[in-house]
C-alpha positions as a Markdown table, in Angstrom:
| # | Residue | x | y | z |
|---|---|---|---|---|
| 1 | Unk | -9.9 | -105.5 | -105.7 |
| 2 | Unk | -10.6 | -101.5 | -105.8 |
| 3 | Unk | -7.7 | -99.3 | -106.7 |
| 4 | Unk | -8.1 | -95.6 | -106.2 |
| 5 | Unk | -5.6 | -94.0 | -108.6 |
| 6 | Unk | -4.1 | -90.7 | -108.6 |
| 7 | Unk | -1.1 | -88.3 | -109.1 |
| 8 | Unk | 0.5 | -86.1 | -106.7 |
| 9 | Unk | 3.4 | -83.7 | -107.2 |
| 10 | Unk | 6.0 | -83.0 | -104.6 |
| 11 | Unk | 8.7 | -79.8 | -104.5 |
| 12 | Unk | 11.6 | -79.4 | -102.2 |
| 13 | Unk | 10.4 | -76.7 | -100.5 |
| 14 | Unk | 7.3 | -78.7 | -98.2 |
| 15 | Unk | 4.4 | -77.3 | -98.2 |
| 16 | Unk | 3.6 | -75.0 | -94.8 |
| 17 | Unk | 0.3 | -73.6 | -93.9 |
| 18 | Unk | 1.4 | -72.5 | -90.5 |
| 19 | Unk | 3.7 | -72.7 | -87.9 |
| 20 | Unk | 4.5 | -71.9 | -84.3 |
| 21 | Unk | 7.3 | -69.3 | -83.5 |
| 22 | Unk | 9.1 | -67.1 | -80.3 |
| 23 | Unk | 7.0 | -64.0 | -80.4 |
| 24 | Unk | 9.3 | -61.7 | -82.2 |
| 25 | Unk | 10.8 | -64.1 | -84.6 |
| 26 | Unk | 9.9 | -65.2 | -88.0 |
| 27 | Unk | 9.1 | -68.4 | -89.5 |
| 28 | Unk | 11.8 | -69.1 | -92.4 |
| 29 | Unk | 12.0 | -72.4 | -94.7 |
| 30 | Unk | 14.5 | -72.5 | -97.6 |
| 31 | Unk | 13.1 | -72.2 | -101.0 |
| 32 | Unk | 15.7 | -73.1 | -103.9 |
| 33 | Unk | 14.0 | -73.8 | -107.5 |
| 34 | Unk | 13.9 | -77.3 | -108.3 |
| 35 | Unk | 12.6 | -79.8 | -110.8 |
| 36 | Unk | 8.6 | -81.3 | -109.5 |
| 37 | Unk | 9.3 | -84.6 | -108.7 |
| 38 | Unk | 5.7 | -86.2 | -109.8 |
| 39 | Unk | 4.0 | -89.6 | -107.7 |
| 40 | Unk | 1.3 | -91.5 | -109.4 |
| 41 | Unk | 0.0 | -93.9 | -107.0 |
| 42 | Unk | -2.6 | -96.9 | -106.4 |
| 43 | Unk | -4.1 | -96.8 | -102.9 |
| 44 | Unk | -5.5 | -100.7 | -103.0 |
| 45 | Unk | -8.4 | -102.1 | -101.2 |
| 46 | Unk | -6.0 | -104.3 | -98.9 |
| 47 | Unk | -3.9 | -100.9 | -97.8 |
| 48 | Unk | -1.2 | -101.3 | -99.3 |
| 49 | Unk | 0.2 | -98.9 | -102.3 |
| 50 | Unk | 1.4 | -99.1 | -105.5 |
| 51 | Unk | 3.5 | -96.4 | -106.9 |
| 52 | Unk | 5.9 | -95.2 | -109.4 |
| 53 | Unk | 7.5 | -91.3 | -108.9 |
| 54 | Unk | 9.9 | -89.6 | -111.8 |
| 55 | Unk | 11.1 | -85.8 | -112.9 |
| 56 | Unk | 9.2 | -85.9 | -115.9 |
| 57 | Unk | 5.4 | -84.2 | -116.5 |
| 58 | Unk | 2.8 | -87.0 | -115.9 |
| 59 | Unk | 1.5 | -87.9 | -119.2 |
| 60 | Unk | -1.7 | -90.4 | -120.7 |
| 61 | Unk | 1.2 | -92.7 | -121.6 |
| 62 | Unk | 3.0 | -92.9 | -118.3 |
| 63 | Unk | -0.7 | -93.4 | -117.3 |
| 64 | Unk | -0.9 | -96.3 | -119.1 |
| 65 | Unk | 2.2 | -98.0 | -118.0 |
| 66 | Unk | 1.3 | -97.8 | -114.6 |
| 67 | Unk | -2.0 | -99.3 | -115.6 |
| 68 | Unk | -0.2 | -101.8 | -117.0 |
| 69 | Unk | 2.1 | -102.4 | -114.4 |
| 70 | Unk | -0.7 | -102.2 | -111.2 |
| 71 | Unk | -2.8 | -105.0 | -113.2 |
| 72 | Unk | 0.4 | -106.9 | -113.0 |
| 73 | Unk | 0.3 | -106.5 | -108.9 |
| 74 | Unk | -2.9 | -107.7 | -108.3 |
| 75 | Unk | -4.4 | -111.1 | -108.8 |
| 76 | Unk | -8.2 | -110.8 | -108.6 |
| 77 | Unk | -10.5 | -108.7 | -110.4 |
| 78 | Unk | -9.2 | -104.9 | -110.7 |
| 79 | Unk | -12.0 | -101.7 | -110.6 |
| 80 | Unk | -9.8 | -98.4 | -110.7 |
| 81 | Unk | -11.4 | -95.5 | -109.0 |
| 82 | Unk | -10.3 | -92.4 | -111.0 |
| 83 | Unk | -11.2 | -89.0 | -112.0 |
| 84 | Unk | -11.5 | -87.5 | -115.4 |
| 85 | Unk | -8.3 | -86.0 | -115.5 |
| 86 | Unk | -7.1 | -85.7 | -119.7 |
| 87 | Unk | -4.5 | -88.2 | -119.4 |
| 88 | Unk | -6.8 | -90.5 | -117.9 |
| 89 | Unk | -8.9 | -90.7 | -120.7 |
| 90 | Unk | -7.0 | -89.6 | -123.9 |
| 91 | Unk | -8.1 | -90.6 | -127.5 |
| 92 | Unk | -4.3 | -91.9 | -128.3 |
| 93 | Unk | -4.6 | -94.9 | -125.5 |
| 94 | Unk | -8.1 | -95.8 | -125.4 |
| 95 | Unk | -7.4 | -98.2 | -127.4 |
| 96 | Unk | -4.8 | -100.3 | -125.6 |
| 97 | Unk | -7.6 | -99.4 | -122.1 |
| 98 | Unk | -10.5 | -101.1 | -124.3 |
| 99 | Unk | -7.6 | -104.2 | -124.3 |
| 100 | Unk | -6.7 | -103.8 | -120.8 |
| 101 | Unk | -10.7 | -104.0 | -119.9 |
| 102 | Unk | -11.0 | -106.7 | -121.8 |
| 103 | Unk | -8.2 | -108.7 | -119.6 |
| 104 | Unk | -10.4 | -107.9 | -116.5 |
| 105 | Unk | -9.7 | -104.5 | -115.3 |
| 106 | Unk | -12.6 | -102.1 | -115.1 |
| 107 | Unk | -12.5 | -98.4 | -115.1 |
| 108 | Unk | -14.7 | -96.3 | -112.4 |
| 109 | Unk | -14.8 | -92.5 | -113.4 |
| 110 | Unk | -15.5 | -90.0 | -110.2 |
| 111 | Unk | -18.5 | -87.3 | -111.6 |
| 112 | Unk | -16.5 | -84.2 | -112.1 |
| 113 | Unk | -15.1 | -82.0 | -108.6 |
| 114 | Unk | -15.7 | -84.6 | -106.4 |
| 115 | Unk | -12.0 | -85.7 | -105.3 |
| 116 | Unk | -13.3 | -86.6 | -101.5 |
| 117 | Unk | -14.9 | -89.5 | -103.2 |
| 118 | Unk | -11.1 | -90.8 | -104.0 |
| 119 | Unk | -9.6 | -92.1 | -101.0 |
| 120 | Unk | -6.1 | -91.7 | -101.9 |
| 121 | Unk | -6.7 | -87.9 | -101.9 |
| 122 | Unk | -6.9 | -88.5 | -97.9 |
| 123 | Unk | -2.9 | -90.2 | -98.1 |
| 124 | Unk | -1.8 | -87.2 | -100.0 |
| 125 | Unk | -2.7 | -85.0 | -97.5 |
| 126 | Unk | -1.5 | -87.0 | -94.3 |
| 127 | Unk | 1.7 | -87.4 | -96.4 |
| 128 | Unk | 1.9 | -83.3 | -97.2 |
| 129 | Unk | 0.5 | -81.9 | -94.0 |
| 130 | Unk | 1.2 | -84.3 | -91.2 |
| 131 | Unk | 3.9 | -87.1 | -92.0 |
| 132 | Unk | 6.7 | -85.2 | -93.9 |
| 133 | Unk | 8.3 | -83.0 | -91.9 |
| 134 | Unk | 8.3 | -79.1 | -92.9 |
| 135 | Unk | 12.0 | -78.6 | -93.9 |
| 136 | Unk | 13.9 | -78.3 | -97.3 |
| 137 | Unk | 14.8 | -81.4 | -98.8 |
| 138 | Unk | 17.4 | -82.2 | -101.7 |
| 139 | Unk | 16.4 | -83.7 | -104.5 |
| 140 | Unk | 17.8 | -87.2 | -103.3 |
| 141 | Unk | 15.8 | -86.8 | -99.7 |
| 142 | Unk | 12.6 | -86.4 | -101.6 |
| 143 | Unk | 12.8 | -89.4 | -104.1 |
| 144 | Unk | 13.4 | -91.2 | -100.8 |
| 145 | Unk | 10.2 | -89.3 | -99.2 |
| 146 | Unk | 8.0 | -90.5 | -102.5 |
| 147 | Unk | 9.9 | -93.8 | -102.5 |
| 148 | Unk | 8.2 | -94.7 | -98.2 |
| 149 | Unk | 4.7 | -94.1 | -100.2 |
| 150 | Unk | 5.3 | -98.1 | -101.2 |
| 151 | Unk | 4.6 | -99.5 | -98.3 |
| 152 | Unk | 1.1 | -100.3 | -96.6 |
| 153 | Unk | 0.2 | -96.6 | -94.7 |
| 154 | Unk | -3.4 | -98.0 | -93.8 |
| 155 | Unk | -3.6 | -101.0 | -91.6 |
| 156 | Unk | -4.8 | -104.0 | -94.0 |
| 157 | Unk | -8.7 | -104.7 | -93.1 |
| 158 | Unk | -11.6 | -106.2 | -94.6 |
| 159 | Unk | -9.9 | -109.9 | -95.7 |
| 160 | Unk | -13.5 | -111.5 | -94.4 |
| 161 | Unk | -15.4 | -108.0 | -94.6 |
| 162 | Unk | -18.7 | -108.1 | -93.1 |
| 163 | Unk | -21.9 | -108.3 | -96.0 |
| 164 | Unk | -19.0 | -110.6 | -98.0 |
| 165 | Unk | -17.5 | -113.1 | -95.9 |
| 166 | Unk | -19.2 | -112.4 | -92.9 |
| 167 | Unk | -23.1 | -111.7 | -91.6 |
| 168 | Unk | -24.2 | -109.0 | -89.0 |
| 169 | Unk | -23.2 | -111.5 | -85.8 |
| 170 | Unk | -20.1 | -111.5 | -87.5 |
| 171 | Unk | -20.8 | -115.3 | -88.2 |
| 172 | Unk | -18.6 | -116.6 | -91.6 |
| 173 | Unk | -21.3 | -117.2 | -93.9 |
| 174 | Unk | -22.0 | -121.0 | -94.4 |
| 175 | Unk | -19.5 | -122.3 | -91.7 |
| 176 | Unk | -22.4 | -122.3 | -88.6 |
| 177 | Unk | -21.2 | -121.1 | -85.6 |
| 178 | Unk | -17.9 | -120.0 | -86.9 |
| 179 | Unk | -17.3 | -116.1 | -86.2 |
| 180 | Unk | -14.7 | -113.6 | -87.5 |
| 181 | Unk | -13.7 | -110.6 | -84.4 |
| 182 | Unk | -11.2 | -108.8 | -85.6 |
| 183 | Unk | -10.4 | -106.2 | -88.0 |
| 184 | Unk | -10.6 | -108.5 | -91.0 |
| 185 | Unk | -14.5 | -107.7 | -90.2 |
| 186 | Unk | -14.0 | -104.1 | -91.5 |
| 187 | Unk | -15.7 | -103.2 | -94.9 |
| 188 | Unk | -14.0 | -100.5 | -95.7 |
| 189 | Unk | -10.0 | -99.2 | -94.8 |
| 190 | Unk | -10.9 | -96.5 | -92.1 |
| 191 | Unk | -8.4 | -93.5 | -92.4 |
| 192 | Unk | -7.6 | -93.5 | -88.6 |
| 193 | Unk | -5.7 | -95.8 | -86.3 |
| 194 | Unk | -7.7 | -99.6 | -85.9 |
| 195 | Unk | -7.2 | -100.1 | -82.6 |
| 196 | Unk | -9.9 | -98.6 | -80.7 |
| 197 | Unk | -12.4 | -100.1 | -83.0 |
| 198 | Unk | -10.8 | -103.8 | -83.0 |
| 199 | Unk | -11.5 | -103.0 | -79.0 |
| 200 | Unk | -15.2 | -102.1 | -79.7 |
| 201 | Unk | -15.6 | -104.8 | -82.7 |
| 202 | Unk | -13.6 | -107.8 | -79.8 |
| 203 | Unk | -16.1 | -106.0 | -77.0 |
| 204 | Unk | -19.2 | -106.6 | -79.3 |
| 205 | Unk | -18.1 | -110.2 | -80.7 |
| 206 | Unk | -17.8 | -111.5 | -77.5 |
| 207 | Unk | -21.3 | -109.5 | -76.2 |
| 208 | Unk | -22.8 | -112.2 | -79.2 |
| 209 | Unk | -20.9 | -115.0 | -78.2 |
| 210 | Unk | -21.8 | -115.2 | -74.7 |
| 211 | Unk | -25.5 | -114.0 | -75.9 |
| 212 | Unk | -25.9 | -117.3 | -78.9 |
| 213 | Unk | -24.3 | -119.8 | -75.3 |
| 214 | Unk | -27.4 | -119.0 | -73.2 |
């Protein structure tokens, strides 16, 4: 199971790049001073998310705990796709990491500026730019904000992924004439909507059906 880890902060005041306006008018969103409310999350393999969010500065040992507590979640082998962020990797936990390695959890550090290689960077900005809406929120909406990113945002794909479960006709390795069409096919958790390639993968499974019955 892959788990691509990372932290996120979020402030009442959304973030806006730009807006749309009546000509003659101007674009105003409250700004009061509030505490950071701070998101560390797991974007899993499977799509769905694990997550913890609190007031206080992320620090190696919350890291740690939600180490802990993601290796709890998961049943099968865990690699942890992370960058090389201090807490990440600081002298006072490596210790209890070594331990947590030991118990079957395996640490993948990204090379250094490279944060398009962690695909939870592509849920943070879907959840800053698109899904929450541009307004001010109180400190009770935005825990609530943080608390929607536990639930699956990416379809679930890839349970019979093709190269693992299945071959290149789709066939489920081992089990003859046996075929998987459907998104379960997908290798990898595609950031858009599955439902216009389900239609091409269905269009093309059935293409090899009919084409292995002649």
């Amino acid at each position: 199971m892959l788990a691509y880890l990372d932290e996120a902060g979020f402030a009442q005041v959304h973030p806006n790049r730009s807006a749309w306006t009546p000509r003659g008018e101007q674009h105003l969103i409250e700004a009061p001073r509030g505490e950071r409310l701070n998101v560390m999350a797991a974007l899993l393999s499977s799509g769905h998310v694990v997550h913890a969010h609190y007031w206080e500065t992320s620090t190696a040992e919350t890291f740690l705990g939600f180490v802990d507590h993601l290796r709890g979640q998961v049943s099968k082998p865990l690699v942890i796709v992370l960058d090389n962020a201090s807490i990440h990797d600081a002298a006072a936990i490596r210790p209890a990491l070594a331990l947590i390695e030991k118990r079957g959890v395996k640490f993948e550090f990204l090379s250094p500026y490279s944060p398009e290689l962690n695909r939870i960077e592509v849920m943070w900005r879907l959840m800053k730019h698109r899904w929450l809406a541009a307004k001010r929120r109180t400190e009770e909406e935005l825990v609530q904000a943080a608390g929607a990113v536990g639930t699956t945002i990416f379809h679930p794909v890839g349970t019979a992924a093709m190269g693992r479960v299945v071959d290149a006709q789709l066939r489920v390795l081992g089990m003859g004439a046996l075929r998987g069409i459907d998104a379960s096919v997908m290798p990898t958790i595609p950031s858009g909507n599955t439902n216009a390639p389900v239609m091409m993968i269905a269009e093309k499974g059935a293409e090899m059906v009919l084409a292995a019955g002649r």
